[in-house]
C-alpha angles and dihedrals in degrees: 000000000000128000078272083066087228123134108263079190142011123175111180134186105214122201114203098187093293092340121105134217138177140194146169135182137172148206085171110063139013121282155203088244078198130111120209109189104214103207137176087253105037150302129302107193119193109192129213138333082034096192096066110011136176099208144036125197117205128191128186125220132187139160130042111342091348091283086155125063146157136240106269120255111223114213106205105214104198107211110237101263122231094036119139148169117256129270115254116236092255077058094250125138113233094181123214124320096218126040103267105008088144082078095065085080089083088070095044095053087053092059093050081052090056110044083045081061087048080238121165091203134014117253087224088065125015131221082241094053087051098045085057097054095051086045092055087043091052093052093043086055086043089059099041090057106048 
């Protein structure tokens, strides 16, 4: 924790009723920027840069200690055309400050769906959902600072 008193790096081992779960991320060092899902049937990768990609690998696995597989099947995810960042005020483009923000559309989109619908939440991903992921990142926070 930096004079900012945020987290330069946090690694967790999460535990889902039986079920396990790991993550690590970094303001300190350089990273992957990837996620890779380890299931009981297979693997879904998600390449870099993990948080708007334009591509998902998935393997299946099957048999004792996943000796057998499949060949991956590779998901291509175009990114929405004529999307841009925003003109400064002295009329200049500073472009995106993350790879593939323009991607990020794709959410917004889903919020303007859903105000349209005069929806609270969207169906894709529930207040409750939600609600759980900022619980285990409370108590991830909790832990690192004690």
């Amino acid at each position: 924790v930096e004079a900012t008193h945020l987290d330069e790096h946090v690694s967790a081992l999460l535990d889902f009723g039986g079920k396990m779960g790991t993550f690590e991320c970094s303001l300190a060092h350089c990273s992957e920027r990837s996620a890779a899902v380890y299931c009981t049937g297979g693997v879904i990768e998600v390449p870099f840069p993990f948080w708007c990609p334009t591509k998902l690998r998935v393997t299946k696995m099957s048999g004792q200690g996943s000796q057998t597989w499949e060949e991956p099947v590779v998901t291509e995810i175009a990114l929405p055309d004529g999307i841009g960042p925003l003109a400064q005020a002295d009329g200049t483009m500073p472009g995106f400050h993350f790879v593939n923000s323009e991607g990020l559309a794709y959410e917004a989109g889903e919020v303007n769906r859903c105000v349209r619908e005069g929806l609270t939440e969207t169906p894709a991903f529930s207040s409750a959902a939600c609600l759980d992921v900022m619980r285990i990142i409370t108590e991830i926070d909790t832990i690192s600072k004690a």
